[in-house]
N, C-alpha and C positions, 0 to 999 in steps of 0.2 A: 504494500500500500504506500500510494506518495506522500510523501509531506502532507499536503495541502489538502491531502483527505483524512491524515490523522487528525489535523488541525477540524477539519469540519467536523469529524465523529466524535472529537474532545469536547465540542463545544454540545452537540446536539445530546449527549450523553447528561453535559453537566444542567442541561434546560431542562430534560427529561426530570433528572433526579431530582433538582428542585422545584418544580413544578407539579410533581407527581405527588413527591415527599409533602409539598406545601400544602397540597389537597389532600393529602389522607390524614395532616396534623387539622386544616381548618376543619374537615368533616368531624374527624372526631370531637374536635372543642367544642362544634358548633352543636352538634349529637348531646354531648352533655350537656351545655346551656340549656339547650330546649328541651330536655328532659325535666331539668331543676325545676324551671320558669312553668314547667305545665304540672309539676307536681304543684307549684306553690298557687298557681291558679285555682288549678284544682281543689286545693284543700280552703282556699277563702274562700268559692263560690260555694262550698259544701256548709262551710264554719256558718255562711248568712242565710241560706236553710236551715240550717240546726237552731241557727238564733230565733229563726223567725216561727217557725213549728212548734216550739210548745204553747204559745196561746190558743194556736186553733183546736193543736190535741187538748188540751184542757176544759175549752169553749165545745169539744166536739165538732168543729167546723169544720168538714171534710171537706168541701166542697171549696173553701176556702183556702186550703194549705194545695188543694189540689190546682187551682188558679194561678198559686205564687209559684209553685213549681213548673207549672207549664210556660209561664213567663219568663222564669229564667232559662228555660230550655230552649224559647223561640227567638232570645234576644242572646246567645251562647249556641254557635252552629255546631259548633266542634264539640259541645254536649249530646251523648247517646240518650244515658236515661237518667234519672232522678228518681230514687226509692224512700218514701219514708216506712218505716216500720215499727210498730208497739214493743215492748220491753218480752215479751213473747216472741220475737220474729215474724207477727203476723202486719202483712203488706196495711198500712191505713193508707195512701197515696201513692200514685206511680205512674208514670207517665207511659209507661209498657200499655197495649193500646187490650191485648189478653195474656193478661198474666206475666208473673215473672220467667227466664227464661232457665232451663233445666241446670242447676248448679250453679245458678248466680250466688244465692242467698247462703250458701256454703263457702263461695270462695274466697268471700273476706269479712275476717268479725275483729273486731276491734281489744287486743288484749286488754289485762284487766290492772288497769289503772296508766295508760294512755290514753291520748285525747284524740287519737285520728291512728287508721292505719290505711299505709299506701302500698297498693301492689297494680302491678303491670299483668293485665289478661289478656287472651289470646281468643278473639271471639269471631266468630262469624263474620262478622262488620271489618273485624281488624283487631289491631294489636289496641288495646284500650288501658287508660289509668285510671285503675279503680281508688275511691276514698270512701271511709267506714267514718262514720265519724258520733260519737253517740249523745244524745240530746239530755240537757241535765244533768249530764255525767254515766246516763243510760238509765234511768228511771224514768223517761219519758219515751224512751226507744233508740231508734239510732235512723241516720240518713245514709243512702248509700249514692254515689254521683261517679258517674262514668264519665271521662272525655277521650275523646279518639286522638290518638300519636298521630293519626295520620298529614294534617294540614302542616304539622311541624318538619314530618318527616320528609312530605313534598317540598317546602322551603329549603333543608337540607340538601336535597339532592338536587333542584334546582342549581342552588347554590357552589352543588360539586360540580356541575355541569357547566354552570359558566366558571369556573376556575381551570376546567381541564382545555374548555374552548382558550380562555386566554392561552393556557401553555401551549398548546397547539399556534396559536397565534404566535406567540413569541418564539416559539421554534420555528418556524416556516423565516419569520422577519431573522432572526436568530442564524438561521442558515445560509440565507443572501446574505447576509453581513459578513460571518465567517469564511462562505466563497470569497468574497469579494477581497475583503483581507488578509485572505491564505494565496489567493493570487497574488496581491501585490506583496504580499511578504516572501510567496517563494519564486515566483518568477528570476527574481538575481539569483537565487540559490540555484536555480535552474537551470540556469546561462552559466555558472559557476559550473555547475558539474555534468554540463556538456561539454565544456572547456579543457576540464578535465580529463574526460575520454578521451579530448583529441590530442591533448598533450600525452596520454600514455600511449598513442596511436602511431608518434610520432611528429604532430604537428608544431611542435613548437614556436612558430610564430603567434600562435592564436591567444587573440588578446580578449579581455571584456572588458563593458562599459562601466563607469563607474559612476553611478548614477545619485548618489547619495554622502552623507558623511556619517552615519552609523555605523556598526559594528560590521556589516552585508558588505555596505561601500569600503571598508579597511579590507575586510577581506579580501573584495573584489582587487583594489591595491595592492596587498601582496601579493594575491595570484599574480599581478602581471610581475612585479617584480621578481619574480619565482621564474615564472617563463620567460621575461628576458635574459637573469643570470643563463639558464637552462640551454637558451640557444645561443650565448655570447660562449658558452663552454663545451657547447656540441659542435661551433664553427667551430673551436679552437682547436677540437681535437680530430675534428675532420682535416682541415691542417694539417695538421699534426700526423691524422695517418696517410696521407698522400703524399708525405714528402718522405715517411718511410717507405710506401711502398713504391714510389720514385726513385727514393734511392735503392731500393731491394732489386727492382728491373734491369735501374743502372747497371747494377753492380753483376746482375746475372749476365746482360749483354758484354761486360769487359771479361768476365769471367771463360762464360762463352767463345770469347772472339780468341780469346789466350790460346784456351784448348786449341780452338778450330786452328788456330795461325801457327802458335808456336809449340805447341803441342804436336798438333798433326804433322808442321812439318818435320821438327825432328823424329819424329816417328816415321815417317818419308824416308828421312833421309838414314835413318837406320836402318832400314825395309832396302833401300838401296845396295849397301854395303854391305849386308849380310847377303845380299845376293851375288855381289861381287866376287866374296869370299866364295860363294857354296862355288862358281865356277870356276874360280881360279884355284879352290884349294887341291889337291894330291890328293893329300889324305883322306881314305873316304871315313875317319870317324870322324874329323874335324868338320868334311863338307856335309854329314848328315844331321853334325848338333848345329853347323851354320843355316841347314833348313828349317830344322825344330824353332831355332828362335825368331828365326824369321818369319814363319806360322804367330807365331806368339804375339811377334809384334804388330802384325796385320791385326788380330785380334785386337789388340791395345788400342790400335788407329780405331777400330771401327767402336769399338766402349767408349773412347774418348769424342767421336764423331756423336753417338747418342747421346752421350753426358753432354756434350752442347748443345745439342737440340735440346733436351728437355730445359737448361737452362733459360735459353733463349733463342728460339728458331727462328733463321734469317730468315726464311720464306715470310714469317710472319712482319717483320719490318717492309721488304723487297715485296712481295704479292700481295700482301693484305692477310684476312681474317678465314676468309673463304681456303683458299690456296693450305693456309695452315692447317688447320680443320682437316682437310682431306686429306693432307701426309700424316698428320698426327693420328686418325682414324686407323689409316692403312697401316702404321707400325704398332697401337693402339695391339688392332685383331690379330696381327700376327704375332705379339708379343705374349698374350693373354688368353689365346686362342679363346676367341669370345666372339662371335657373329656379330659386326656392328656396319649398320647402315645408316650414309650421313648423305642431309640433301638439302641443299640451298637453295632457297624460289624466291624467285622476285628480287635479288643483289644484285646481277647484273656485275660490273667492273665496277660498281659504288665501292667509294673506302668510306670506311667508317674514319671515326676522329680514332687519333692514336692510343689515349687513353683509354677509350671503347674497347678498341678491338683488344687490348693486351687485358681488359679485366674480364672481358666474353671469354679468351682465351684461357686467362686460367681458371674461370668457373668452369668452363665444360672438362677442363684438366684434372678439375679436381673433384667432379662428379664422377668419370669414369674412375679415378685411383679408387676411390670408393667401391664404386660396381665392383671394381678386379677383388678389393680388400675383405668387401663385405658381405657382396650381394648375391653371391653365386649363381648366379646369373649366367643363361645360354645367350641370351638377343639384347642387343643394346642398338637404340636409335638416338642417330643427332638431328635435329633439326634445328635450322638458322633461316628465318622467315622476315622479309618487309611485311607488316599487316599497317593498312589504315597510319601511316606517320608512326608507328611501333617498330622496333625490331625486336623480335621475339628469339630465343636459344628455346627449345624441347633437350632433356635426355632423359629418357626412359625408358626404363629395363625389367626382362621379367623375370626377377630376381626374389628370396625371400622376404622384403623387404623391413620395414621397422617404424614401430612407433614414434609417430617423429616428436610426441610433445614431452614425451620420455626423453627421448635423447637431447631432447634442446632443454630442456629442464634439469640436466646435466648426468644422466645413465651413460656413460661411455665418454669417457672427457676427450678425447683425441677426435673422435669425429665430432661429438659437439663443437668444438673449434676449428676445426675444417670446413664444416657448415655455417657457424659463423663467419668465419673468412668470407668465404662466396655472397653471404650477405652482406657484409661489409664490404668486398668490391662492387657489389651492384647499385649499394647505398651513394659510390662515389661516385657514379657515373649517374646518377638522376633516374638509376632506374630499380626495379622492385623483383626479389626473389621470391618463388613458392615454392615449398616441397611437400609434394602430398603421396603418401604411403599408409602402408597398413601390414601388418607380418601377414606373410604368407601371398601378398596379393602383391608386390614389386613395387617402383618406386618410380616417378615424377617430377624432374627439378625444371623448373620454368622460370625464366626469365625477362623480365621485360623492359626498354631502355625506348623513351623519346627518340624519334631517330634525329640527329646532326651527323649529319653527311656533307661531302662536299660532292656538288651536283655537277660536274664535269667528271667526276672520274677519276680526279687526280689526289694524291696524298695530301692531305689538308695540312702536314706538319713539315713549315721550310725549311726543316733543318737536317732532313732524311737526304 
């Protein structure tokens, strides 16, 4: 869940609980109020029947006590009935239209020496407050007066009804509000931690706005200062590694050029005079150990020929990338005995820029060392494609292959860093490495590089 929906469910939670809680505390206060208020009603309209009853009972006025009571029955809605009764229990007055009703006259009698008793009946009508209340102390009888809970009760729940309607209310208004202020409050945070993403993505340029001076806005301010240090130390060390792996090239090509020149020729020229010898010597043990090492030495010449290719291969200066590729292919399969088919579409005599072609060159160099090292592998493909302003490298082989998020998470440290290397040269050249595998199902490294070319055909670097 987002931010800005915790934030709303915080808020609707806390209207909920207080609105709920509020209505189930006023109902109940409001429950005993009007329970108190209708007992004490109850018991004065009972007290001024009692007061007013024993003249007629005295006078024998029935007709008369039967009047007052009916009066105050008609001028009191929320009264049921009105009972007078003789110190016998026998009814003189009652507003009951026949008779009283089955277990009235049992249900409440007034202990002996109180002046009223109150109970709560459950009657036909409804829930009702009964009052006993007994006349001259009960030597002239006693009054029984009914009032129904119910008007009270109605008012009650009315009353919970419009408290649950306001919460309702104030949760609805309660809600836009907290959208409203959960957007503006996470929106930065937003912009922050998509920021973020693109800084672990590699973006490091990516700045945001700093739209405030609160705590959001500092933050927002450090992020950018965060990702400026970030890319002031990622150019630095980019730098940094293009002048090693400049000098690493350098150093291969002089290295290289040594073998190939002064290497090979002395080897030449030893290959020479040990020929010399084998024909001019007599001796045939001297002229057979002058063959032996002159076998030897041909061999030397040709380790020392391959040791400078793999340094650094002049095809690859002199032809291009293309040209390299398909010598290095061909020595590649026969060196490894390993079926590898390489195919170049849409290069045409394009040269790539020099630093291009020499970091294409050693990613596909050091993808196949791989296959040979790791993959066991029958079929290896190259592919070197223009697509859409792309140049694209394929190699992939159907090989054991391997979990790659294992191995780049650091299981196998030697090819992790091989692998890193290869993304690290693609990184210098502005373009972007993939490698997708899985054990048992072979392996994938893809490459892809902006193309800068130079569009005549000719070596972009004047110093070749």
């Amino acid at each position: 869940m987002s931010l800005r929906y915790k934030i709303i469910v915080a808020i609707a939670v806390l209207v909920l609980a207080l609105g709920i809680g509020g209505t189930l505390h006023a109902r109940l206060t409001l429950s005993s109020i009007s329970q108190d208020e209708l007992e004490k009603r109850a018991i004065a309209v009972t007290n001024d029947v009692a007061s007013y009853a024993p003249e007629p009972l005295l006078t024998n006025d029935i007709y008369g006590l039967y009047q007052h009571i009916s009066a105050v029955l008609a001028t009191n809605t929320d009264i049921r009935y009105i009972v007078v009764m003789d110190p016998k229990g026998s009814v003189k007055a009652s507003t009951f239209s026949s008779g009283l009703p089955m277990g009235l006259r049992e249900a409440n009698a007034v202990p002996s020496g109180q002046l009223s008793s109150v109970k709560t009946l459950n009657t036909s009508e409804g829930s009702m407050v009964d009052v006993a209340m007994p006349i001259l102390g009960g030597d002239a009888g006693t009054v029984r007066l009914g009032i129904s809970k119910e008007p009270a009760e109605s008012q009650v729940a009315q009353l919970t009804f419009n408290l649950l309607a306001l919460t309702g209310g104030v949760l609805v208004a309660g809600l836009v509000v907290a959208y409203v202020l959960a957007t503006l409050f996470t929106r930065p945070l937003a912009r922050l931690a998509e920021a973020a993403r693109a800084v672990g993505r590699g973006e490091l340029s990516r700045q945001v706005a700093v739209e405030s001076r609160d705590e959001v806005g500092r933050l927002a301010a450090t992020f950018n200062t965060m990702t400026q240090q970030l890319r002031e130390k990622e150019e630095e060390r980019t730098r940094l590694l293009e002048r090693v792996i400049s000098a690493q090239e350098e150093e291969r090509r002089r290295i290289a050029r040594e073998l190939h020149d002064e290497a090979g020729q002395a080897l030449s020229s030893l290959m020479l005079g040990l020929k010399h010898l084998e024909e001019t010597c007599g001796d045939p043990s001297a002229k057979g150990k002058a063959a032996e090492l002159r076998s030897l030495a041909a061999d030397t010449l040709e380790l020392t020929h391959d040791l400078a290719l793999e340094l650094r291969p002049s095809v690859l200066d002199d032809l291009g990338l293309v040209a390299a590729l398909e010598r290095y292919a061909k020595d590649y399969a026969n060196r490894y005995n390993i079926s590898l088919d390489f195919h170049a579409v849409a290069l045409g005599d394009k040269r790539l820029l020099p630093q291009e072609e020499i970091a294409l060159y050693r990613i596909v160099q050091e993808a196949l060392t791989n296959v040979a090292r790791h993959a066991s592998a029958r079929n290896v493909s190259v592919l070197l494609e223009e697509r859409n302003g792309t140049t694209v490298v394929i190699v992939e082989d159907d090989g054991k292959g391997f979990d790659v998020a294992a191995v780049m998470g650091g299981a196998g440290q030697s090819r992790r860093l091989g692998l890193r290397g290869m993304e690290e040269r693609a990184s210098l050249i502005g373009g972007k490495l993939t490698i997708e595998s899985r054990p048992g199902a072979g392996t994938a490294v893809f490459v892809e590089v902006p193309r800068a070319m130079d569009g005549h055909g000719t070596d972009p670097d004047p110093h070749r």
